[in-house]
N, C-alpha and C positions, 0 to 999 in steps of 0.2 A: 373779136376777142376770144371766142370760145374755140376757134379752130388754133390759136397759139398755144394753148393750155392742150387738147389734143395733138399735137404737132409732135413732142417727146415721145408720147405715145407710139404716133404711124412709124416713127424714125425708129424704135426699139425693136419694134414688130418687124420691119424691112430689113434689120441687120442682123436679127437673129434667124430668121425664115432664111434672108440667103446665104448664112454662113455656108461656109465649102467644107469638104472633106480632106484633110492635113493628112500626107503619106510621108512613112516613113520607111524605109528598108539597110539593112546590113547583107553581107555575105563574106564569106569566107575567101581572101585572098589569093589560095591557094587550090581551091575549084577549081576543075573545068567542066565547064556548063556546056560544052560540046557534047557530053557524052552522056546527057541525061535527054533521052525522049520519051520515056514511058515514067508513067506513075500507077501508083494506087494512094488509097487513104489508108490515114493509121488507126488501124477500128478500136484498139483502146486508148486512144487519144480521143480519137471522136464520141464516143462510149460517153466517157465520163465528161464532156462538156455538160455543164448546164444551162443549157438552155431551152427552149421547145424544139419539139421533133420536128414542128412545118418551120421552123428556122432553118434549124441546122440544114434540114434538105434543102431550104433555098439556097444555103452557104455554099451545099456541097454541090448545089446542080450549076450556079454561078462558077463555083470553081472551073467544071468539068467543059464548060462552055468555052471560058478565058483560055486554058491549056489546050483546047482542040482546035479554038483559033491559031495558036502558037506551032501548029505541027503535033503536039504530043497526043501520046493513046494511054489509055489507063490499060493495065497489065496483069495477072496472076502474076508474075515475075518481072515488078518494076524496079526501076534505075530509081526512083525519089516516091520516098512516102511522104506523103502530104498531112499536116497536123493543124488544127486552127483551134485556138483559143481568145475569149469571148472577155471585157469588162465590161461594165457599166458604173457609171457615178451620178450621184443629182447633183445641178450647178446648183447654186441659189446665188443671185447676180441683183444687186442693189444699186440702183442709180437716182441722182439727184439733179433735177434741172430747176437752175434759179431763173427765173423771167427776168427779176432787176425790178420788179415791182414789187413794193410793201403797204402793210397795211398799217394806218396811223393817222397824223393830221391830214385829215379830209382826204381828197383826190390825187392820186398819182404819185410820184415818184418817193420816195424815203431813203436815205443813205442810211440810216440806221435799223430797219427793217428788210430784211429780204423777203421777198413772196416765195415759194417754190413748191414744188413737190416730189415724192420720195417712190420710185418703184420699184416692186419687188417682183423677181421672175424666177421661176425655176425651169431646169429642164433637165432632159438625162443625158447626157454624155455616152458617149462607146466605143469600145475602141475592139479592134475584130485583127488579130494577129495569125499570120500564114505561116507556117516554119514548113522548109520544106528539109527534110534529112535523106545522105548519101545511103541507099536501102544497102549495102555491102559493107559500108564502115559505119554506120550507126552512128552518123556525125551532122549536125546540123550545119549546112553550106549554106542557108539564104532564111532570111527570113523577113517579113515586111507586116507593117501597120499602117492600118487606117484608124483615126481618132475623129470622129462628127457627131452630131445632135439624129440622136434617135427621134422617128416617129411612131407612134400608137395606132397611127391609121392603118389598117390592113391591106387597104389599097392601095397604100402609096411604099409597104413594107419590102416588098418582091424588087422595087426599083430600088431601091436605096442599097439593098443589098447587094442588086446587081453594079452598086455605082463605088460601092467601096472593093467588091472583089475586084473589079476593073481596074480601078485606080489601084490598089497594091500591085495586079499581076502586071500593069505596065509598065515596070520597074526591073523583070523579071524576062529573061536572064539579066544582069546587071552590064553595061552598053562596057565598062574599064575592066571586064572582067577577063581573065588571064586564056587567051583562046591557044 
C-alpha cells in the first residue's frame, strides 16, 4: 500500500528529470545562407547579457564549437555576428492524484470521500536565444531558441549548455532556405 501512495511521486520525478529541450527557430526568407562562413560575436550584445561570466563563456565556447563543426571560422571581418540572449522563469506545477480511496465508514472503498494527495513543484525554466545578424546590412537573417529546465548542478551545467546550443544550431543554416 505504501509503494501506491509513492508511486505519483516516482512518476512526477521521471517526467520532469526527462523533460527534453523544445527548439525553435525563424529566418529571414530572403537570405542566402550561402554566403555566410565566417563569424564573430556581438561584444555589446554579449556585454550586457546577464548572466555569469562562466556561463556565458560556456555559451560562447558551445557556440564556437557547433559553427566550426559547420565549416565556419570566426573573423576580425565577419559575414554574421552572432548575438545571444538569456530568460529564466520559475514553474510552480501543482498536481493532484486521487487513489479512489477514502476515509469514512470503516475499511475501504467511499464514493463520497476521495483519498488523494496534492504536489507542489517548482523549477526554473530557460530559454537561451541565438540571433545571428547579416554584419553588412545590420539585419537579423536567423534566429533560434531553446526553452528547457535549468540545472544548479555545476557538473552537469557545461552539458546542458552544450545540448541546447546544439539543438538550436541544428536548425542552422535553415534546410528551405533560398540557395
Amino acid at each position: 500500500m505504501k509503494t501506491i501512495k509513492f508511486l505519483p511521486i516516482l512518476l512526477l520525478f521521471i517526467i520532469t528529470s526527462c523533460s527534453s529541450v523544445r527548439v525553435y527557430s525563424d529566418y529571414d526568407k530572403n537570405a542566402d545562407f550561402n554566403q555566410y562562413r565566417t563569424y564573430a560575436f556581438h561584444k555589446r550584445g554579449i556585454d550586457r547579457l546577464q548572466i555569469s561570466e562562466l556561463d556565458k563563456k560556456r555559451i560562447l565556447h558551445a557556440i564556437d564549437n557547433e559553427l566550426s563543426r559547420k565549416g565556419m571560422t570566426k573573423s576580425e571581418n565577419p559575414d554574421l555576428l552572432i548575438n545571444i540572449l538569456t530568460k529564466e522563469r520559475e514553474r510552480v506545477d501543482v498536481n493532484q492524484y486521487n487513489t479512489g480511496w477514502g476515509y469514512g465508514w470503516g475499511w475501504g472503498w467511499n464514493p463520497y470521500l476521495w483519498g488523494g494527495r496534492t504536489y507542489v513543484s517548482t523549477s526554473t525554466e530557460g530559454t537561451l536565444y541565438i540571433d545571428l545578424i547579416d554584419a553588412r546590412k545590420k539585419e537579423l537573417v536567423w534566429e533560434g531558441q531553446a526553452v528547457g529546465y535549468l540545472t544548479e548542478d555545476h557538473s552537469k551545467k557545461e552539458k546542458q549548455i552544450n545540448e541546447f546550443v546544439a539543438k538550436i544550431l541544428e536548425q542552422f543554416p535553415p534546410s528551405n532556405a533560398k540557395k
